[in-house]
C-alpha positions in Angstrom: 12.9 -3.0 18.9 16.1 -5.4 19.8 14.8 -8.6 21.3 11.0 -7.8 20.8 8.9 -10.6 19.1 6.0 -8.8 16.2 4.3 -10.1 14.6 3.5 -8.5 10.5 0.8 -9.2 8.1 1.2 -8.7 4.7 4.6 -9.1 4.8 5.2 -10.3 1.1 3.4 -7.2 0.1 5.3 -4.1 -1.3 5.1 -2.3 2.2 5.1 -5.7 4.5 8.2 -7.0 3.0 10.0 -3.7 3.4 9.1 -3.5 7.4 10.2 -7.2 7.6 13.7 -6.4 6.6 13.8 -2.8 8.6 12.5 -4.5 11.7 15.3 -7.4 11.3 17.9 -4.7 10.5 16.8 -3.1 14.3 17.4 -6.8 15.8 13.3 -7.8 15.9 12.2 -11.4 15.8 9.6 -11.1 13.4 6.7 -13.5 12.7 5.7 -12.7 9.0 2.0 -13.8 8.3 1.9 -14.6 3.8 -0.6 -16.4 2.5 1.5 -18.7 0.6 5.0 -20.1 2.1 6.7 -20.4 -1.5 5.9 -16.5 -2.3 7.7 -15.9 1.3 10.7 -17.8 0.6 10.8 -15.9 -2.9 10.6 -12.7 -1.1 13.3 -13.3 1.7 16.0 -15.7 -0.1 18.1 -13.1 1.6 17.4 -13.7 4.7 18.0 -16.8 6.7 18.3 -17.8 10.7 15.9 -17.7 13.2 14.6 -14.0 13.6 12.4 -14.8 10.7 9.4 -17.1 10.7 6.7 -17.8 8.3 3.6 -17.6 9.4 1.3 -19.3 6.4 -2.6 -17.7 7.1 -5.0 -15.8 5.9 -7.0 -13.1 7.0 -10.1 -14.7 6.2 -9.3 -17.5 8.2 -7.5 -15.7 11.7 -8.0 -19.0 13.7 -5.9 -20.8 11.6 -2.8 -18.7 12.5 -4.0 -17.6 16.0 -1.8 -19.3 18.2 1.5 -17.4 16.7 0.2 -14.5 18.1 1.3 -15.6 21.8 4.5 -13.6 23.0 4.1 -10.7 20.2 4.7 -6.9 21.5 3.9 -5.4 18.9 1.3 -6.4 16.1 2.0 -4.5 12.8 -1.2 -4.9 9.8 -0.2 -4.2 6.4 -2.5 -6.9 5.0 -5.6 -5.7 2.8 -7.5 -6.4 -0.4 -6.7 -3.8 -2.8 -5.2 -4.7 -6.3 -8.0 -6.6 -7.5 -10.3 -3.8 -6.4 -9.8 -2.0 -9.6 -9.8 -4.9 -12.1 -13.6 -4.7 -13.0 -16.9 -5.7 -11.5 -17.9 -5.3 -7.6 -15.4 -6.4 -5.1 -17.0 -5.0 -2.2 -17.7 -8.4 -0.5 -14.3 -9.4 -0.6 -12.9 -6.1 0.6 -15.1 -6.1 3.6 -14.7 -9.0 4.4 -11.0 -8.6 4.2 -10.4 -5.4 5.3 -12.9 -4.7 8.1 -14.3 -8.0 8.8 -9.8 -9.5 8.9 -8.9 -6.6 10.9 -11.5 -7.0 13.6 -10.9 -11.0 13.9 -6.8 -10.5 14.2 -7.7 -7.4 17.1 -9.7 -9.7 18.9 -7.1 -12.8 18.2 -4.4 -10.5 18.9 -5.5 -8.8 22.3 -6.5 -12.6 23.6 -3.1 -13.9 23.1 -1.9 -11.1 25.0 -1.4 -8.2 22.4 -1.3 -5.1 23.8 0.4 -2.8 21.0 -0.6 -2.7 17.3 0.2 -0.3 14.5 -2.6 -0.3 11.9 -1.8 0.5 8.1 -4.4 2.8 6.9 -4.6 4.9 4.0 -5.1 8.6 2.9 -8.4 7.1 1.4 -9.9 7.7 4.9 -9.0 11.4 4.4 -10.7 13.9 2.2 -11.0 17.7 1.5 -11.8 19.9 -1.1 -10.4 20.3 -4.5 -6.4 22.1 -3.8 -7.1 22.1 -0.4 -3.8 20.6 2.2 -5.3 17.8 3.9 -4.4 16.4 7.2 -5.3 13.8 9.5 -8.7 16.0 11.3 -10.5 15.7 7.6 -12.1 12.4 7.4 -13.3 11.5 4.5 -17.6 10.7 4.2 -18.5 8.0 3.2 -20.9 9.4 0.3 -17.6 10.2 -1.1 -15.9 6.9 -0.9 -15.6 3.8 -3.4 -15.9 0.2 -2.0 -11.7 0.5 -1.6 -11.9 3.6 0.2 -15.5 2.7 2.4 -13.5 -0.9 3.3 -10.5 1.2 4.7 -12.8 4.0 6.7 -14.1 0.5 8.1 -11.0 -1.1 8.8 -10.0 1.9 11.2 -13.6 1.7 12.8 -12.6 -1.7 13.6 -9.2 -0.6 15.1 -10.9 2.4 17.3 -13.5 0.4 18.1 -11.1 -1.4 20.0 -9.4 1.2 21.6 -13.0 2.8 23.1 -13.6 -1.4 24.3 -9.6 -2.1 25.6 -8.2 1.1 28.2 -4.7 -1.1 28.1 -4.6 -1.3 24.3 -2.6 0.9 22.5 -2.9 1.4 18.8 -1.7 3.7 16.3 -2.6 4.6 12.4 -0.4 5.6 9.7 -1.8 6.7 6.3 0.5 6.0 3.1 0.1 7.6 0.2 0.8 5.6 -3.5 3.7 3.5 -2.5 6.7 2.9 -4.9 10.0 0.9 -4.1 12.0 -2.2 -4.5 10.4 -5.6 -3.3 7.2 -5.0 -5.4 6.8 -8.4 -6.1 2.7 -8.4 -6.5 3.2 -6.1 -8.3 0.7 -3.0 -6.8 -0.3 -0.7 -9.3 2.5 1.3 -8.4 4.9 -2.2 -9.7 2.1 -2.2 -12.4 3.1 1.5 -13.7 6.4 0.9 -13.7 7.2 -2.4 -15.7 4.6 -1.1 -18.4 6.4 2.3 -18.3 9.9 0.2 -18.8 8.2 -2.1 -21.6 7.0 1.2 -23.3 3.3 -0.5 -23.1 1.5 2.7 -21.8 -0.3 5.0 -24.8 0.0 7.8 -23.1 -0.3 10.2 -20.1 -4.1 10.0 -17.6 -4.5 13.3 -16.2 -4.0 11.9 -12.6 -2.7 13.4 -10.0 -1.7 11.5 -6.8 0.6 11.5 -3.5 4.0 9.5 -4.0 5.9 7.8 -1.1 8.8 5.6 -0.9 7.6 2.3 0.9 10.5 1.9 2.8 9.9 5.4 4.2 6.5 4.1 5.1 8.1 1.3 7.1 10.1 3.7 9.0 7.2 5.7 10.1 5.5 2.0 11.2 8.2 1.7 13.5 8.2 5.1 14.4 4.7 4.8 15.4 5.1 1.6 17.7 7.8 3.2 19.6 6.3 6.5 20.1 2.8 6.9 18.3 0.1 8.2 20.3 -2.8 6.1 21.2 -5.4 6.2 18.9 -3.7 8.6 16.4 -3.6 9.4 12.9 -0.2 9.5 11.0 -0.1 10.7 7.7 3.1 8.8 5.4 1.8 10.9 2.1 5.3 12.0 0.6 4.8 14.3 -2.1 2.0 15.2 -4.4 2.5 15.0 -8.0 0.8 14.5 -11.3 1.5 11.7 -13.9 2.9 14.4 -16.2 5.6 14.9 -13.2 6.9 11.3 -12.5 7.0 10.4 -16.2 9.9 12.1 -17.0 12.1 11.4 -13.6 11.2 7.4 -14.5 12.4 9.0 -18.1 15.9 10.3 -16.0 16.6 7.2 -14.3 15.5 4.4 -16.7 16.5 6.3 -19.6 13.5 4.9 -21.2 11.6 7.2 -23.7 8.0 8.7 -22.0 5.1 8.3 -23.0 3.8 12.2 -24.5 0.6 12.1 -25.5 -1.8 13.3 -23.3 -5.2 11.0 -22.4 -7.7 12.9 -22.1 -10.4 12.1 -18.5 -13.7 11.2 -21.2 -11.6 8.8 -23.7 -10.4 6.9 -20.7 -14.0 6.6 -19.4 -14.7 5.1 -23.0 -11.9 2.6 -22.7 -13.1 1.2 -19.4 -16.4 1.3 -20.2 -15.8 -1.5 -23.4 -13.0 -3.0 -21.0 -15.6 -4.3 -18.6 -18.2 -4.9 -21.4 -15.5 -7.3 -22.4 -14.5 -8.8 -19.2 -18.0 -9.6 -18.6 -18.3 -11.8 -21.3 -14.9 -13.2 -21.1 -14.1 -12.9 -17.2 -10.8 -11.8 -17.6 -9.5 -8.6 -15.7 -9.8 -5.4 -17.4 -6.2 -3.1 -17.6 -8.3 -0.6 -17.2 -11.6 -0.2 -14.9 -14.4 1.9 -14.4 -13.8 2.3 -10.9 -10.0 3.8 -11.0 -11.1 6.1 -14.0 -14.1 7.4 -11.8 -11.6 7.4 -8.6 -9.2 9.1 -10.7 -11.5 11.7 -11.9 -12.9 12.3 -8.4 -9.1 12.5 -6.4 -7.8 14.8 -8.8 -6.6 17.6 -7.3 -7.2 16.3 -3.9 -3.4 14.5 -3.2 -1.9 17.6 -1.3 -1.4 16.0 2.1 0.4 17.4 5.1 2.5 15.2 6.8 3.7 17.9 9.5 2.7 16.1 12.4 4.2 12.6 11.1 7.5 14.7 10.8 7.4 16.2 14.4 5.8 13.3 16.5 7.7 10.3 14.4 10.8 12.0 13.0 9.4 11.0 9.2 11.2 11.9 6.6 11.6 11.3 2.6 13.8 10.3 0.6 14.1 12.1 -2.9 11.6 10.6 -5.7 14.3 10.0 -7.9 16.0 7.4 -5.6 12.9 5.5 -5.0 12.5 5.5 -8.9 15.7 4.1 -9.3 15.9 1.5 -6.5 12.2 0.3 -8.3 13.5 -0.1 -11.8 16.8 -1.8 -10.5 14.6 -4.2 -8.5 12.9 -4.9 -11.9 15.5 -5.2 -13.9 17.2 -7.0 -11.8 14.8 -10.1 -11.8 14.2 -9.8 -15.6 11.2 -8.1 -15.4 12.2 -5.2 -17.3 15.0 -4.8 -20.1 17.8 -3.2 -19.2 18.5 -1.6 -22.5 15.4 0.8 -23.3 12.6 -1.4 -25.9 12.1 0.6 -29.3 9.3 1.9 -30.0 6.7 0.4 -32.8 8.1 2.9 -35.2 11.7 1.6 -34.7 
């Protein structure tokens, strides 16, 4: 993509950030839309000179960064409302509003500046099958079966084929990550979230979860991938590997060298927790640790995280890189900016 102009949103987010600095590395001038300019100089202090602008916007407001969408190729949307989706009470007016309501404002913003090409970040929440089954990118989820997170995402794709049935000379392409780990998780996602209370020793024990694990950097590389040779209107899957709790554990045991948690949580105590978590938060109006919703999401996706990402690896060239790398870049990220100790924390008993 040397000497192209895109344009990213999201791009202080986990994935966003990562697709900033691949696209640089590929000699892209690259317009990053974050909703606040201090978090975006935090995020790039390594990077300086003029293939990187700032946008400052917000989805919610599109108008407002409109005009920087003039001379873009390519359009790249990371952006969506997800990690407060799972702190307690209702969110569903600020995810649709977000996620379908954003996306359709920056398509039509985007295609009258001159936009032709956009690569849309979607999610395996769009997908579904049943219980063991290998899911691929024909089994789209219903939506009786999907939370407010997951219906705001099935939207959010309406909104991009929407445009694609309305536009013959737009081109557009989905991918679909999986939980993403890696360096740059500065939010922190719940991914981050996991991995600096793993490193503080703060988690009781083990949910029986099981869930699909991708590096985000690998999750950039399909993005760009997809732009250069995606098909129009297509579904991508970037799922890595599926996995249970009780799996990743003890490689972020490996390479942190930080005791695991052993003790096993069962599905019914958890629902207890949440349920006097958001008793609380109700009264207090603080987020919960632990909702109602991702206990109920958890109980309903388990067993349902085997994805297939053969067509991803044939049409795109995907591939992974081990889980045990990611892991490691994570917790040196951490560590790193004094997030996490380096030396392991004792336990209480210590």
């Amino acid at each position: 993509m040397r000497g192209q102009t895109v344009f990213v949103t999201g791009a202080t987010g986990l994935l966003g950030n990562n697709l900033v600095r691949q696209l640089l590395a590929e000699g892209a001038r690259v317009r990053a839309l974050a909703r606040s300019a201090e978090k975006a100089a935090a995020q790039f202090t390594d990077f300086a000179g003029p293939d990187l602008e700032i946008v400052v916007g917000d989805l919610a407001a599109v108008e407002g960064f409109a005009a920087r969408l003039a001379g873009v190729t390519t359009l790249f949307h990371t952006a969506a409302y997800f990690r407060d989706s799972y702190k307690g009470g209702s969110h569903r007016k600020a995810l649709i509003a977000t996620n379908e309501a954003g996306t359709r404002a920056l398509i039509q913003a985007a295609y009258d500046a001159g936009v032709r090409r956009m690569v849309h970040t979607s999610s395996i929440a769009v997908l579904d099958g049943p219980r063991g089954a290998l899911i691929d990118e024909t089994m789209v989820r219903k939506r009786t079966n999907a939370d407010d997170y997951y219906l705001s995402k099935i939207l959010a794709d309406d909104a991009v084929f929407d445009a694609l049935a309305r536009w013959p000379d737009f081109h557009a392409s989905l991918v679909l990550p999986a939980w993403m780990w890696g360096p740059g998780d500065a939010g922190p996602t719940s991914a981050g979230q996991t991995a600096l209370d793993f490193l503080n020793r703060r988690l009781p024990g083990v949910p029986p979860a099981t869930f699909s694990f991708v590096d985000a950097r690998d999750v950039a590389a399909a993005q760009i991938a997809a732009a250069k040779r995606g098909r129009r209107g297509e579904r991508y899957l970037a799922a890595g590997r599926n996995m249970a709790l009780t799996e990743l554990f003890p490689l972020l045991e490996q390479v942190a060298r930080v005791p695991a948690p052993r003790a096993k949580l069962p599905l019914g105590l958890l629902f207890v927790i949440a349920g006097l978590q958001e008793s609380v938060a109700r009264v207090t109006g603080k987020p919960v640790l632990l909702s109602w919703a991702a206990v109920k999401n958890m109980a309903r996706e388990r067993g349902r995280t085997r994805f297939n990402n053969a067509k991803a690896e044939q049409e795109l060239g995907l591939r992974f890189r081990p889980v045990t790398e990611t892991l490691a870049d994570t917790v040196a990220w951490f560590r790193a900016r004094g997030l996490a100790p380096v030396t392991p924390v004792p336990s209480a008993s210590t």
